[in-house]
N, C-alpha and C positions, 0 to 999 in steps of 0.2 A: 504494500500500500504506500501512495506518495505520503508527504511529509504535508502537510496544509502550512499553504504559504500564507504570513501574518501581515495584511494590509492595515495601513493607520491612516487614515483622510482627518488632517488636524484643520477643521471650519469655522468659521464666525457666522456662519449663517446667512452670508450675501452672495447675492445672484451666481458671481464666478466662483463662489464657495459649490454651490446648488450643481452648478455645472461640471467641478470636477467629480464631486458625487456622482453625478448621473452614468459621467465616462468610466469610471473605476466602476461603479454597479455594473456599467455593459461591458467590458473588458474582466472583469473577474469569473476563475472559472471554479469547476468543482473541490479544485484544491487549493482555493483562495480562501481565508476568512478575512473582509473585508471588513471595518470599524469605524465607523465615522466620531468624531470625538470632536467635543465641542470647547473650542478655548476661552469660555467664557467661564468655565471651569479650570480651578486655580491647580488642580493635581494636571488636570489635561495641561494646560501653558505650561507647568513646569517640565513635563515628559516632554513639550513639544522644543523647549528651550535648549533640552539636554541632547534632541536630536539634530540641534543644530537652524530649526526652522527659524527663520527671519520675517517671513511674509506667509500667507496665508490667500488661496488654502494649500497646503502641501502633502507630499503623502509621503508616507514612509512601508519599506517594504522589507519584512524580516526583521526590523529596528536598524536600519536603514535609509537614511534621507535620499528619496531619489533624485537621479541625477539635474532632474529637470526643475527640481525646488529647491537646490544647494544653490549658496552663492547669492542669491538677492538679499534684497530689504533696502532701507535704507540706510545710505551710509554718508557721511558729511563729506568728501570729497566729492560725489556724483552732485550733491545740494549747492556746494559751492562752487564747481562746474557747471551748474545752470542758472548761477547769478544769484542764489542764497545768500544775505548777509552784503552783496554789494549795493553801493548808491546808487 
């Protein structure tokens, strides 16, 4: 028997939240357990913090940030390269 693969959808509940939901729902298959987890919930933000999530919604796979939700958020360099903080 396969192993069930452990999906984490970390959401706040808005629309592009709704929409990665939907895609991980139709992409998950018989040896996915899929979890949608809401960070509005302070145990879920902490879990989502330790896996590295920055932005939202993100998934993680196995306790694995995947590769397509690693690397964002914001960060004060991107802010002050788009005129943050100047006259």
């Amino acid at each position: 028997m396969t192993a069930k693969r452990k999906i984490e959808v970390f959401s706040a509940g808005c629309p592009a939240c709704e929409d990665v939901v939907s895609l991980v729902q139709g992409l998950a298959c018989l040896s996915c357990e899929a979890d949608v987890l809401d960070m509005h919930d302070m145990a879920v933000a902490k879990r989502a913090k330790a896996l590295g999530v920055r932005s939202v919604p993100a998934v993680a796979i196995n306790g694995q940030l995947a590769g397509c939700c690693a690397g964002r958020g914001v960060d004060e360099g991107s802010l002050r390269a788009a005129g943050l903080g100047q006259p």
